[in-house]
C-alpha positions as YAML, in Angstrom:
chain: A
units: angstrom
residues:
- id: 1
  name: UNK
  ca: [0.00, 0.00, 0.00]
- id: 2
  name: UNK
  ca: [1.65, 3.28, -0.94]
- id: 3
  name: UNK
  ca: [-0.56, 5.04, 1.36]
- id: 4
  name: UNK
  ca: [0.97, 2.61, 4.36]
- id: 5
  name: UNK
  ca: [4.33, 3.12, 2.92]
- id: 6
  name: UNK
  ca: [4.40, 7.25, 3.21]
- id: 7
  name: UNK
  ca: [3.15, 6.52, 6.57]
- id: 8
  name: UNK
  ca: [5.47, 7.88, 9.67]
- id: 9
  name: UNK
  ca: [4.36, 5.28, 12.58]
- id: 10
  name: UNK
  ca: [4.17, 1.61, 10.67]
- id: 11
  name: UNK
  ca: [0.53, 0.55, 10.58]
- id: 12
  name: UNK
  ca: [1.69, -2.76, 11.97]
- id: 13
  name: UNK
  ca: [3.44, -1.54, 14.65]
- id: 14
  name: UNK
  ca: [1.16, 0.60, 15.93]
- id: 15
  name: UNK
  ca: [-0.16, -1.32, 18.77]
- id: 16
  name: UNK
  ca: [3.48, -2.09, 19.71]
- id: 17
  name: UNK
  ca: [3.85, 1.81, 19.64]
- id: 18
  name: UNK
  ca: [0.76, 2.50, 21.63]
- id: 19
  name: UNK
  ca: [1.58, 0.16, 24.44]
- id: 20
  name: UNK
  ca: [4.92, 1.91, 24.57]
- id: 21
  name: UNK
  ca: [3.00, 5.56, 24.90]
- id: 22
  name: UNK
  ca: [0.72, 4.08, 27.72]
- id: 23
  name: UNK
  ca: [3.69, 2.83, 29.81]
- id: 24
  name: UNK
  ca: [5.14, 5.60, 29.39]
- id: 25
  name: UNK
  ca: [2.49, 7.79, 30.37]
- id: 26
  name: UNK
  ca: [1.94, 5.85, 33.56]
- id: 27
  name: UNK
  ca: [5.81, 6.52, 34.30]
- id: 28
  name: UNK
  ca: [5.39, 9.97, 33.90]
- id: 29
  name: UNK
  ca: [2.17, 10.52, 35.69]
- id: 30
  name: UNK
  ca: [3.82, 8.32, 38.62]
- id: 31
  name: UNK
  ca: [6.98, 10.00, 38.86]
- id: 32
  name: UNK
  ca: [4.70, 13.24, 38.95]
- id: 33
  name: UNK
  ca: [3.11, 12.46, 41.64]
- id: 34
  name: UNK
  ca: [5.41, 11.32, 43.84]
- id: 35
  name: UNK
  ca: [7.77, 14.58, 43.40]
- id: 36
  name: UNK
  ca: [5.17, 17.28, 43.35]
- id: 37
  name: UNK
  ca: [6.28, 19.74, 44.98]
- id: 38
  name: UNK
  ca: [9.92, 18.63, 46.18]
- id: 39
  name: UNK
  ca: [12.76, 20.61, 46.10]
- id: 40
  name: UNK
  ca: [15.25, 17.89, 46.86]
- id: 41
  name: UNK
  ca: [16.74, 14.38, 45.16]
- id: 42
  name: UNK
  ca: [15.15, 11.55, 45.78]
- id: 43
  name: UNK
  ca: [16.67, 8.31, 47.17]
- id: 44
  name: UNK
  ca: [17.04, 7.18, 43.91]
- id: 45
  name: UNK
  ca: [18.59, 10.35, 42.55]
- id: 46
  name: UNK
  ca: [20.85, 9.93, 45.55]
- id: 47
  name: UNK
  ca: [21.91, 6.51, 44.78]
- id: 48
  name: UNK
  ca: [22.33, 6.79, 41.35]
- id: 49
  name: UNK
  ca: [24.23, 10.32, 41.59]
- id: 50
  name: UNK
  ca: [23.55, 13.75, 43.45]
- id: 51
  name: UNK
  ca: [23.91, 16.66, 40.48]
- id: 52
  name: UNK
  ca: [26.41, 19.83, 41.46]
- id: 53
  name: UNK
  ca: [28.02, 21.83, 39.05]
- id: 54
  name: UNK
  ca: [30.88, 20.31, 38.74]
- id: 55
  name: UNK
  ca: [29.62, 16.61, 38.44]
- id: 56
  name: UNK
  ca: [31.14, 16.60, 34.56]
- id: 57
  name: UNK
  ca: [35.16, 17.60, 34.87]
- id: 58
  name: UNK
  ca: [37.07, 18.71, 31.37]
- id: 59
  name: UNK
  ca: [36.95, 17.79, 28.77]
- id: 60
  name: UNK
  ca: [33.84, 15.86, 29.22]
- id: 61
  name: UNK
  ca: [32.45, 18.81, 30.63]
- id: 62
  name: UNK
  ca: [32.74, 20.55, 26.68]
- id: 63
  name: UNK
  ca: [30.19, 17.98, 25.73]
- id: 64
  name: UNK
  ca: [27.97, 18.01, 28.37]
- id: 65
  name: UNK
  ca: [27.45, 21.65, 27.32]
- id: 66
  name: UNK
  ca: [27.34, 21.16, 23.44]
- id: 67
  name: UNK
  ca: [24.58, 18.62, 24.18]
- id: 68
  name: UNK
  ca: [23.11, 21.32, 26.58]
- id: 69
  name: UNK
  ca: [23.00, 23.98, 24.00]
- id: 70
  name: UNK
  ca: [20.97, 21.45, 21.27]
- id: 71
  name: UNK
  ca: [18.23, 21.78, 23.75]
- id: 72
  name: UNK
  ca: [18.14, 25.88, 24.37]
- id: 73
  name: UNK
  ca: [15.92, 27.50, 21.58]
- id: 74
  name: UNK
  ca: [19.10, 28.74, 19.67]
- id: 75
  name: UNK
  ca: [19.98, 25.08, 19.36]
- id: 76
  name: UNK
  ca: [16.92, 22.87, 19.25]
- id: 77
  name: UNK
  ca: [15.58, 25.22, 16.01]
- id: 78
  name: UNK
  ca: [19.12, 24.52, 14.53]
- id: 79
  name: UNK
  ca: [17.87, 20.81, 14.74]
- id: 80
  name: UNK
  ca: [14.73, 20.96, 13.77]
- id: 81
  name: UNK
  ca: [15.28, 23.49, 10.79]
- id: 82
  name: UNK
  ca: [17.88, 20.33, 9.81]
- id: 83
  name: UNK
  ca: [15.19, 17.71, 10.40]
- id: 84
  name: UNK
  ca: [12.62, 19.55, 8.44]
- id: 85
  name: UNK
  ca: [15.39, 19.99, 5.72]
- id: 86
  name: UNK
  ca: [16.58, 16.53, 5.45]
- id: 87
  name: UNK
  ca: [13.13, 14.79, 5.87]
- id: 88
  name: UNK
  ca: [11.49, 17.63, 2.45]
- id: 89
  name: UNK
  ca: [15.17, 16.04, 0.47]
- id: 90
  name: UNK
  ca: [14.07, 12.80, 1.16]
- id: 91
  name: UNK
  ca: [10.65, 13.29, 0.22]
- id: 92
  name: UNK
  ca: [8.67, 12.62, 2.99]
- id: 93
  name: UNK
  ca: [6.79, 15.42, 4.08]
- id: 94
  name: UNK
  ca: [4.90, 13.67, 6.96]
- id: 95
  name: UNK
  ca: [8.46, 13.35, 8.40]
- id: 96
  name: UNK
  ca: [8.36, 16.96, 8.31]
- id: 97
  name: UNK
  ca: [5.43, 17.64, 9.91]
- id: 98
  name: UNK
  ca: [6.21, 15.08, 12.72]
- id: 99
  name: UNK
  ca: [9.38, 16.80, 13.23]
- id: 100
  name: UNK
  ca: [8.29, 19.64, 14.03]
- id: 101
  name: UNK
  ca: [4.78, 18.72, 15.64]
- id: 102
  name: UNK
  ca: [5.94, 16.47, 17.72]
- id: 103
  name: UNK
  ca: [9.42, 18.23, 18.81]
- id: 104
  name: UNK
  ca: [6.90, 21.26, 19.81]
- id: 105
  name: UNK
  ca: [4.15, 19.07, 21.43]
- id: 106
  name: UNK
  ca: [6.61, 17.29, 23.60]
- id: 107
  name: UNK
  ca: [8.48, 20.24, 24.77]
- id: 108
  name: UNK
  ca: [5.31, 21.88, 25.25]
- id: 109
  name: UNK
  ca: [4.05, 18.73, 27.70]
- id: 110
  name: UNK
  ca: [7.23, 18.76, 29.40]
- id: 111
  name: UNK
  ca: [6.73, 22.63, 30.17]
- id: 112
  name: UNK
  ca: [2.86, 22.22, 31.34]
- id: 113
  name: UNK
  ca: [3.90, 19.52, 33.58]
- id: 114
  name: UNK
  ca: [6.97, 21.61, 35.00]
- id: 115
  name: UNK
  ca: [4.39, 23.99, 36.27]
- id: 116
  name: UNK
  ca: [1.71, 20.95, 37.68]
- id: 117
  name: UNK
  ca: [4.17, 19.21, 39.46]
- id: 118
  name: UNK
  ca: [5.89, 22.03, 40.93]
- id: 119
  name: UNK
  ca: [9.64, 19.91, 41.64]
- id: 120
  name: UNK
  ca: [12.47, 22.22, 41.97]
- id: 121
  name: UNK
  ca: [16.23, 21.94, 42.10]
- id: 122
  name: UNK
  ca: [18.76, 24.72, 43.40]
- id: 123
  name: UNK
  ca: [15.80, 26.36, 44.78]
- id: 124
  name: UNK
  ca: [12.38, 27.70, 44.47]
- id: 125
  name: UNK
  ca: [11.97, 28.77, 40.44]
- id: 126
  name: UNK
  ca: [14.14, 26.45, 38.91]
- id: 127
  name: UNK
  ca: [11.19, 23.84, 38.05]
- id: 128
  name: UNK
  ca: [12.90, 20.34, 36.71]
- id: 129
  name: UNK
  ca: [10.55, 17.55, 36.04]
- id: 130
  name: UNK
  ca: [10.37, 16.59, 33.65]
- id: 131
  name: UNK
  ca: [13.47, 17.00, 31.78]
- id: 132
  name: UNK
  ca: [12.74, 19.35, 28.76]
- id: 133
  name: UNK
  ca: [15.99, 18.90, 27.16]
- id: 134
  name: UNK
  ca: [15.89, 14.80, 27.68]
- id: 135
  name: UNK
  ca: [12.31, 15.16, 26.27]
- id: 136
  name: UNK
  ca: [13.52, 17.07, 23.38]
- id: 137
  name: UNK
  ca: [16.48, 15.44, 21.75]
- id: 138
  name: UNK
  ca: [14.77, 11.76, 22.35]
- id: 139
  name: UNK
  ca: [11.73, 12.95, 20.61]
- id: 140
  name: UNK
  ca: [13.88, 13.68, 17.20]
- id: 141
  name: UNK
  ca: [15.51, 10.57, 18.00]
- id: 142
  name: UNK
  ca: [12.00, 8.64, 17.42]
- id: 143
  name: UNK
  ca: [11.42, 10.87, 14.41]
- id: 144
  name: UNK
  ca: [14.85, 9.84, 12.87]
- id: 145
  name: UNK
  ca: [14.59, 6.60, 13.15]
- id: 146
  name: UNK
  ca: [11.01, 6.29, 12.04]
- id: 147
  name: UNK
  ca: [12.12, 8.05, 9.10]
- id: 148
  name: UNK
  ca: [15.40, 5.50, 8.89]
- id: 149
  name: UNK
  ca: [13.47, 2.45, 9.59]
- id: 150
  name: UNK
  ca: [10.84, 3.16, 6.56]
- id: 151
  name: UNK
  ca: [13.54, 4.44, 4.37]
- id: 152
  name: UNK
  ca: [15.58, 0.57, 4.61]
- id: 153
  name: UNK
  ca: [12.18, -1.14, 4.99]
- id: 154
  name: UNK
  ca: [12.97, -2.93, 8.09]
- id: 155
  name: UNK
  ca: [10.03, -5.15, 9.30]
- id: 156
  name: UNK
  ca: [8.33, -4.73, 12.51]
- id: 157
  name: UNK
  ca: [10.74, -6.16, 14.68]
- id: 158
  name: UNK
  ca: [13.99, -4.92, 13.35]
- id: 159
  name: UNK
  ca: [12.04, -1.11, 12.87]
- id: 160
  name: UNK
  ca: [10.97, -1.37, 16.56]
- id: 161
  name: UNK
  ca: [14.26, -2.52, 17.53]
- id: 162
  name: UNK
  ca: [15.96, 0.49, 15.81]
- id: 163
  name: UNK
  ca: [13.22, 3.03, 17.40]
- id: 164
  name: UNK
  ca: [13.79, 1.93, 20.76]
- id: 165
  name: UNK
  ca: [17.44, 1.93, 20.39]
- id: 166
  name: UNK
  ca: [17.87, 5.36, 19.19]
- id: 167
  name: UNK
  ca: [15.69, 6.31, 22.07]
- id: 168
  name: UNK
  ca: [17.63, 4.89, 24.76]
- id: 169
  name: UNK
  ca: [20.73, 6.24, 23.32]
- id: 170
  name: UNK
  ca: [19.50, 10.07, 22.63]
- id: 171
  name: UNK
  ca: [17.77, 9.66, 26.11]
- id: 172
  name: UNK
  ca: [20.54, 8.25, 28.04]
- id: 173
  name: UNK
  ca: [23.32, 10.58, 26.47]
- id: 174
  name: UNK
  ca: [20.93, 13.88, 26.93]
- id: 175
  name: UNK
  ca: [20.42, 12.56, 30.31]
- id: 176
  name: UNK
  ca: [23.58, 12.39, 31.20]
- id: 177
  name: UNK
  ca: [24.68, 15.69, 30.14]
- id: 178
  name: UNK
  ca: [21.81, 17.56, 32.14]
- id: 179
  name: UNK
  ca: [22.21, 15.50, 35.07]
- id: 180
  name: UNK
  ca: [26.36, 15.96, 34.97]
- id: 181
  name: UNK
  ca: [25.87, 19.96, 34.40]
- id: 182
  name: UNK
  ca: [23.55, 19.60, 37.61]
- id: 183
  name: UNK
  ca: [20.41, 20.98, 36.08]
- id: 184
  name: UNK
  ca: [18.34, 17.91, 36.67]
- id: 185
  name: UNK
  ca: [18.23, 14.73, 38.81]
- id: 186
  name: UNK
  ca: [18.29, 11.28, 37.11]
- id: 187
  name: UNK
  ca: [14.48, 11.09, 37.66]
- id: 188
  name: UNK
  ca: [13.79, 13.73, 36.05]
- id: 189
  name: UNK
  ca: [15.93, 13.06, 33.07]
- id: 190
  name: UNK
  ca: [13.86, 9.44, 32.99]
- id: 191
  name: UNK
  ca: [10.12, 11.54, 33.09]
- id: 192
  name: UNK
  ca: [11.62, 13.26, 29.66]
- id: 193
  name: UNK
  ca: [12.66, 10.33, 28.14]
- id: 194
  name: UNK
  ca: [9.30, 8.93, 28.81]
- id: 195
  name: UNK
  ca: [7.57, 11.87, 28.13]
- id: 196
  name: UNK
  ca: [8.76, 11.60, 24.38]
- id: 197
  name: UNK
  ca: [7.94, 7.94, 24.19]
- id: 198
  name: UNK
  ca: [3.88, 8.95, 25.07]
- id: 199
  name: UNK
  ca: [3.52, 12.08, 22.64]
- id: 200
  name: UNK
  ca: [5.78, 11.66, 19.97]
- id: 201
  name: UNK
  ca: [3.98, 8.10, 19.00]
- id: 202
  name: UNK
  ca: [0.36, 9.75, 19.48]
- id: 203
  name: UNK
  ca: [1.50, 13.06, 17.36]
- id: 204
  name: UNK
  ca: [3.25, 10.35, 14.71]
- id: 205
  name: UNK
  ca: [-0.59, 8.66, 14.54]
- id: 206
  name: UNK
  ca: [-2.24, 12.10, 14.21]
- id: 207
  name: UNK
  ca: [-0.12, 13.34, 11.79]
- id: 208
  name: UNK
  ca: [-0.41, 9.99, 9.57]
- id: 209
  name: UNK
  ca: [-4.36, 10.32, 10.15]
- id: 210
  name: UNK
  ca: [-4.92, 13.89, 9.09]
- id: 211
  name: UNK
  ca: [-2.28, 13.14, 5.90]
- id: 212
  name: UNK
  ca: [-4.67, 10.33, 5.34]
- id: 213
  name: UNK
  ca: [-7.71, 12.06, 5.02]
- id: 214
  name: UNK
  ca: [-6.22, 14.98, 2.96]
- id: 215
  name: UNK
  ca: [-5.37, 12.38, 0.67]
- id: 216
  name: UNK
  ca: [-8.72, 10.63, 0.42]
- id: 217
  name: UNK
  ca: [-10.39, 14.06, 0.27]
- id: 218
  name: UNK
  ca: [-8.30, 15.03, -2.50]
- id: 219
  name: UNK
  ca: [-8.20, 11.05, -4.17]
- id: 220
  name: UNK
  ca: [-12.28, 11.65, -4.46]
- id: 221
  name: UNK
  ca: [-12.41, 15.10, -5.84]
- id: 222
  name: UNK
  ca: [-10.08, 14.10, -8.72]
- id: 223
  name: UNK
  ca: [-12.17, 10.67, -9.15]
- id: 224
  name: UNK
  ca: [-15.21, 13.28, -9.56]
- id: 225
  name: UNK
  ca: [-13.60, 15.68, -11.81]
- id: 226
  name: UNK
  ca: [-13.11, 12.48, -14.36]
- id: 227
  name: UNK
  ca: [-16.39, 11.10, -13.88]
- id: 228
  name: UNK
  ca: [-17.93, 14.50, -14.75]
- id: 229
  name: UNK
  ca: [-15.72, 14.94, -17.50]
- id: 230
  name: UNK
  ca: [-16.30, 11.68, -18.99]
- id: 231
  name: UNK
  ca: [-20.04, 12.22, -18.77]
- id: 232
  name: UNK
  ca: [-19.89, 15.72, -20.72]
- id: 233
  name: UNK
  ca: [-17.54, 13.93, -23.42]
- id: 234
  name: UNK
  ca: [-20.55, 11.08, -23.49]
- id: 235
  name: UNK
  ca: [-23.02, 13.21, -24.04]
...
């Protein structure tokens, strides 16, 4: 089906896809509850590492902050201006869309729950779950390899397998750097990362449905335009 093949989120993956958004969701919603309104680590941030300033010495510290800066606004519209670029080249303007629907929907979730959950670090003001940046540079991750997986026509398993992958990596190395550079604790890094997993998929399946109708819509108008047209010429 070429209409299946133009598609961003595999048709028969989707249920793999939307089991991954729900978990996810129920991660974030969890981890939202339980830190409303703290202004300290948790055990688990503890245990895993307590964030200072310092946490990332030279020269790691460099890239800690070059993966810092490709989530500030200077640096995430650098990325998505390349997405949108690369995906249009390739020919796959759904891609496009998705790149830049569901890099702005995620962010945006990540910055409405900021504000609901209320969970601070280095004081009152400096709201950090869930991780914006983490959110961010995973969700371009899933839109990457979406695109990548369609492009080499992996099947379902080796096209998940690819998805998840990039999004552990992208998550885990984003992570890292805002945890090291002290500006968020592990758990909140992990409520990005999850946050991406729940809206990117949905904003994938929204895109691929309002594509779909466009199409049809426009499919039936031309179909109509010949019929009338043949009828004239009959008569």
């Amino acid at each position: 089906m070429a209409g299946a093949a133009r598609a961003v989120l595999p048709p028969s993956s989707r249920g793999w896809f939307g089991l991954i958004a729900a978990l996810a969701t129920l991660v974030v919603v969890a981890l939202g509850v339980l830190f409303a309104g703290h202004g300290e680590p948790s055990g688990v941030d503890r245990w895993l590492i307590r964030p200072t300033a310092d946490s990332v010495p030279p020269p790691w510290r460099h890239v800690a902050l070059a993966l810092d800066f490709l989530g500030e606004p200077a640096g995430s519209a650098l990325l998505i201006v390349a997405g949108v670029a690369g995906c249009l080249l390739l020919r796959r303007p759904r891609a496009a869309v998705l790149v830049v629907a569901g890099a702005g929907l995620t962010v945006g979730t990540t910055t409405l729950l900021k504000h609901l959950v209320g969970r601070t670090i280095h004081g009152a003001g400096n709201l950090s779950y869930p991780s914006g940046h983490t959110a961010f540079f995973t969700a371009l991750a899933l839109v990457a390899a979406l695109l990548a997986a369609g492009r080499l026509g992996l099947g379902r398993a080796a096209g998940m397998s690819l998805v998840v992958a990039a999004a552990l990596v992208a998550g885990a190395t984003m992570g890292w750097a805002e945890v090291g550079l002290g500006a968020h604790y592990p758990t909140d890094a992990l409520g990005g990362w999850c946050t991406a997993l729940a809206v990117t998929p949905a904003t994938a399946w929204l895109v691929d449905r309002a594509a779909d109708r466009v199409t049809h819509r426009t499919t039936d108008r031309v179909t109509d335009r010949t019929t009338d047209a043949g009828r004239r010429t009959r008569r």
